[in-house]
PASEBA-1860 file (N, C-alpha, C; in nm, 3 decimals):
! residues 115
1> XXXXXXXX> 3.310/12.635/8.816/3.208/12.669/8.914/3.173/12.544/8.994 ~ 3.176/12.546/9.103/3.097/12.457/9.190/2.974/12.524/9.245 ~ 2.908/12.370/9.262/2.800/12.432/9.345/2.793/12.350/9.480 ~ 2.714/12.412/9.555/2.727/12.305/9.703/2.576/12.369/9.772 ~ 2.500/12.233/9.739/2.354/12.229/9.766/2.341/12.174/9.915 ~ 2.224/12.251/10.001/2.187/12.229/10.130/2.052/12.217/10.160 ~ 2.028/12.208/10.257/1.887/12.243/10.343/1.772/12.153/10.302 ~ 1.824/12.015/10.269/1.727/11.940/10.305/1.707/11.834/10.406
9> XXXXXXXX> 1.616/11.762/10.426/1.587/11.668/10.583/1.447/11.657/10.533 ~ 1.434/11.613/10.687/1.295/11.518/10.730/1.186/11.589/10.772 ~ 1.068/11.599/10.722/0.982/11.712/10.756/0.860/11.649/10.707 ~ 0.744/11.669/10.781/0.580/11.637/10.788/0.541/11.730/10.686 ~ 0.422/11.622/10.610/0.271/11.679/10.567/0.270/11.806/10.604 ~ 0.265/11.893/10.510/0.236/12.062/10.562/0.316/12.196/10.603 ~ 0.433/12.093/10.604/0.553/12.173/10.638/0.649/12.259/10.524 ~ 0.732/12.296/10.573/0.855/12.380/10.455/0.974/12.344/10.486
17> XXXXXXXX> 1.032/12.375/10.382/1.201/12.375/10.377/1.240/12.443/10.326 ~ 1.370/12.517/10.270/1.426/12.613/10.223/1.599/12.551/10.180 ~ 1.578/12.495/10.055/1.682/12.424/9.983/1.809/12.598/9.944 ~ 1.901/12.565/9.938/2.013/12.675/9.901/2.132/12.608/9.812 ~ 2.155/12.689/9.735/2.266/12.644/9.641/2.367/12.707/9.629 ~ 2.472/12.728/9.673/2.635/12.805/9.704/2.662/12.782/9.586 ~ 2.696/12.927/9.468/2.804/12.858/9.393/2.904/12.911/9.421 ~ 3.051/12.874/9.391/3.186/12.911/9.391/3.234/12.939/9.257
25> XXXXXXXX> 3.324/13.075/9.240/3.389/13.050/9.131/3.373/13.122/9.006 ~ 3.232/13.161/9.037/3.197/13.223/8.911/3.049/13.348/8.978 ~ 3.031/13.461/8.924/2.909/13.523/8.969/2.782/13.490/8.907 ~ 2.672/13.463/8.960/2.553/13.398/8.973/2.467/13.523/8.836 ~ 2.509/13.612/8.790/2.420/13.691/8.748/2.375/13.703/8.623 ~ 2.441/13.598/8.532/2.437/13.561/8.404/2.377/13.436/8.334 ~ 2.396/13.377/8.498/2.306/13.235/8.429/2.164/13.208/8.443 ~ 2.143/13.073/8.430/1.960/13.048/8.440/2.019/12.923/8.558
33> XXXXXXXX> 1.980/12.946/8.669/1.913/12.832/8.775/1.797/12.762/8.732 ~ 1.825/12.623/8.751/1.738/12.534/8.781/1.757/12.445/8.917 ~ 1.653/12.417/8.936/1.655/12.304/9.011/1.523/12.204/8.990 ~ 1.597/12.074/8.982/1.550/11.920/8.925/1.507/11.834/9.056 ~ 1.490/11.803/9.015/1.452/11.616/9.172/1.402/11.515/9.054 ~ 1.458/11.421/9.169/1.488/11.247/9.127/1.429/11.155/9.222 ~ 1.317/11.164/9.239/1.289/11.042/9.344/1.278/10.895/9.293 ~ 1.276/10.820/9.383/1.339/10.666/9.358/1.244/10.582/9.284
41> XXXXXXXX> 1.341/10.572/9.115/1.291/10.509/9.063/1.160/10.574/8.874 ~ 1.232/10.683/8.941/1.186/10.785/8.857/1.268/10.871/8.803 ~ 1.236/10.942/8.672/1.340/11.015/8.586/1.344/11.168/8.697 ~ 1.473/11.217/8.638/1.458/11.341/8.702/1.393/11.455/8.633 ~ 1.304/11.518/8.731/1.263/11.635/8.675/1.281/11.810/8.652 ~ 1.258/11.871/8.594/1.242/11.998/8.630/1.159/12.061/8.744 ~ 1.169/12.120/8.812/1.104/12.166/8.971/1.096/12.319/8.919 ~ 1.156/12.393/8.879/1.197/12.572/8.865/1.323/12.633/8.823
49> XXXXXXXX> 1.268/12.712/8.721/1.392/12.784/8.674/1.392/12.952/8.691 ~ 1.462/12.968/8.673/1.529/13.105/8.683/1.590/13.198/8.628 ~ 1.512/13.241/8.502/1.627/13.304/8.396/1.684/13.395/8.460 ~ 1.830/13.407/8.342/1.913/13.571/8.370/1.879/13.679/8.320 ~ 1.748/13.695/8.306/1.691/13.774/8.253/1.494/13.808/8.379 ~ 1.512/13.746/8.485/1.444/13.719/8.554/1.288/13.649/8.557 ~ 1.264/13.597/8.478/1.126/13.495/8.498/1.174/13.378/8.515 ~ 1.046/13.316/8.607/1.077/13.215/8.662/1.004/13.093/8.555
57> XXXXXXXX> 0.973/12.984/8.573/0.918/12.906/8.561/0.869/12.768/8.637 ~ 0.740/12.713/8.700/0.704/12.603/8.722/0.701/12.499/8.714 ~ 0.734/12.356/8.724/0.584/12.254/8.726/0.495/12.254/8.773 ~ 0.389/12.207/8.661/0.267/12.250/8.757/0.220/12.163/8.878 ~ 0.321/12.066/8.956/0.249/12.036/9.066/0.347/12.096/9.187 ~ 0.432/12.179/9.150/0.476/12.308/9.274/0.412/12.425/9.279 ~ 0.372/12.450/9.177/0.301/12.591/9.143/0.227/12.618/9.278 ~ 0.271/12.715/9.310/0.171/12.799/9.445/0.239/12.762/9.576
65> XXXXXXXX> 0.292/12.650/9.555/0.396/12.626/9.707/0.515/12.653/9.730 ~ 0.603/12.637/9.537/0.744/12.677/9.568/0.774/12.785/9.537 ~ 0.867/12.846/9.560/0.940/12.932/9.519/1.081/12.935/9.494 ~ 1.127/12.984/9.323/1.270/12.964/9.313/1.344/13.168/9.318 ~ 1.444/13.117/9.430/1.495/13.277/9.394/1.665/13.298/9.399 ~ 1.689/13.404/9.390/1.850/13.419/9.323/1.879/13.553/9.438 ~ 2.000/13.544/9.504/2.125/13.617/9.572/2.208/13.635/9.506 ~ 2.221/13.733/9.422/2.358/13.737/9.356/2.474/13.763/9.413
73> XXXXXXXX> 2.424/13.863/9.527/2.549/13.915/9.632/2.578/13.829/9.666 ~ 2.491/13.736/9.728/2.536/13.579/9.788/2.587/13.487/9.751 ~ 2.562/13.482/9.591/2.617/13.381/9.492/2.527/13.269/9.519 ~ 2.396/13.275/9.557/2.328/13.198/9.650/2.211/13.162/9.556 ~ 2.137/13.057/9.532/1.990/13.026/9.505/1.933/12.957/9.573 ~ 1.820/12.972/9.570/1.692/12.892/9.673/1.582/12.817/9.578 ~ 1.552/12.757/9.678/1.408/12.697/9.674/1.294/12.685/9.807 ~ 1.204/12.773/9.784/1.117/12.780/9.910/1.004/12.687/9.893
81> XXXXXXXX> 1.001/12.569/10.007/0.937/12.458/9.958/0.817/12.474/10.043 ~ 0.656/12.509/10.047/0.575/12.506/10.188/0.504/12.434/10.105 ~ 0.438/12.366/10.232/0.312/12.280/10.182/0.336/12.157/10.153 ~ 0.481/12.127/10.209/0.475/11.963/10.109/0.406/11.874/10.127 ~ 0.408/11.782/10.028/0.381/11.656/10.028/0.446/11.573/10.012 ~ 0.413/11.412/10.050/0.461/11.347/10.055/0.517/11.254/9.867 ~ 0.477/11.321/9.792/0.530/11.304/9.643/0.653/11.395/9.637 ~ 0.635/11.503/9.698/0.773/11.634/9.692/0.915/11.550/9.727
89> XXXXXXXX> 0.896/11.391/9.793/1.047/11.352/9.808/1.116/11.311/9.710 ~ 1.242/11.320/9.747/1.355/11.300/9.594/1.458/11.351/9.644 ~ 1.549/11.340/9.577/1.683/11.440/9.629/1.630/11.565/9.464 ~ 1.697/11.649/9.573/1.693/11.800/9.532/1.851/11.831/9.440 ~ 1.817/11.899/9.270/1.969/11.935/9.267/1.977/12.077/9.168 ~ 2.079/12.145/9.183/2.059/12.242/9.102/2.151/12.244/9.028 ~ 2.106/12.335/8.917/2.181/12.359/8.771/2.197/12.499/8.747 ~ 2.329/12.548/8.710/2.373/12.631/8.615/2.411/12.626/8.535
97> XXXXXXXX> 2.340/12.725/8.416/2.381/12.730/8.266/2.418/12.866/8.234 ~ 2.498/12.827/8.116/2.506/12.970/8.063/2.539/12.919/7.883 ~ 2.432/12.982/7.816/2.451/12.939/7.724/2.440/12.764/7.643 ~ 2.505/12.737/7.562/2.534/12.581/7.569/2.702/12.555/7.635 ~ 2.744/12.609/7.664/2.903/12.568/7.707/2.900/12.560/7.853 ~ 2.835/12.618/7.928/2.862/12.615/8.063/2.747/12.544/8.143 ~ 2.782/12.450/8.203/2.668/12.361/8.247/2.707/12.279/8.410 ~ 2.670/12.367/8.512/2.758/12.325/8.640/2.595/12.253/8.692
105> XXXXXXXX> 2.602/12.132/8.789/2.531/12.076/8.884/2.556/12.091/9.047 ~ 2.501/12.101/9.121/2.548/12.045/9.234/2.487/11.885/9.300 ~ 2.563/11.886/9.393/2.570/11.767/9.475/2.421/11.674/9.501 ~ 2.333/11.784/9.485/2.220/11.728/9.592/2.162/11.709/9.687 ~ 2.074/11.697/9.733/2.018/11.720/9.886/1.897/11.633/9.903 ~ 1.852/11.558/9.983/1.754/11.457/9.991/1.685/11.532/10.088 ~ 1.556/11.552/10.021/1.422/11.588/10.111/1.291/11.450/10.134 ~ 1.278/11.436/10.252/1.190/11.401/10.271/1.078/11.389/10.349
113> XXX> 0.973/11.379/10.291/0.803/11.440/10.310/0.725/11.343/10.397 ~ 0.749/11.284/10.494/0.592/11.166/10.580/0.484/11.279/10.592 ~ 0.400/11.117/10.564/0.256/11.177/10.528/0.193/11.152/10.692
END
């Protein structure tokens, strides 16, 4: 499986973005999405997950702004980012799992937030 992560850039205090994750290779409908961020100088975190079984999960300093969601037709996942702030920068990356054996990343995407 590959994945091939997009849709981030340069964007103001208050604004949104809408991160996307292509996978190839395999169908999206079995695994759990995540997506992590790494900003500079800091460990990477959990941002939202996505079971295959459909609940999501938070951190609690996205809670209420993001949103993580799944295209299966698309083979597609998101992240709906409003409201950012200027802590929300990092590069953006997502994860598929399935199980313990299957463990795909993608590339990454650098968002960033001026205040």
């Amino acid at each position: 499986v590959q994945l091939q992560a997009s849709g981030g850039g340069l964007v103001q205090s208050g604004e949104s973005l809408r991160l996307s994750c292509l996978a190839s290779g395999s169908a999206l409908d079995l695994y759990t999405i995540r997506w992590f961020r790494q900003a500079p100088g800091k460990q990477r975190e959990l941002v939202a997950l996505f079971s295959s079984l459909g609940s999501t999960v938070y951190t609690d300093s996205v809670k209420g702004r993001f949103t993580i969601s799944r295209n299966n037709a698309k083979n597609t996942v998101y992240l709906q980012m409003n409201s950012l702030k200027p802590d929300d920068t990092a590069v953006y990356y997502c994860r598929l799992t399935l199980g313990s054996t299957r463990d795909y990343w993608g590339q990454g995407t650098q968002v960033t937030v001026s205040s």
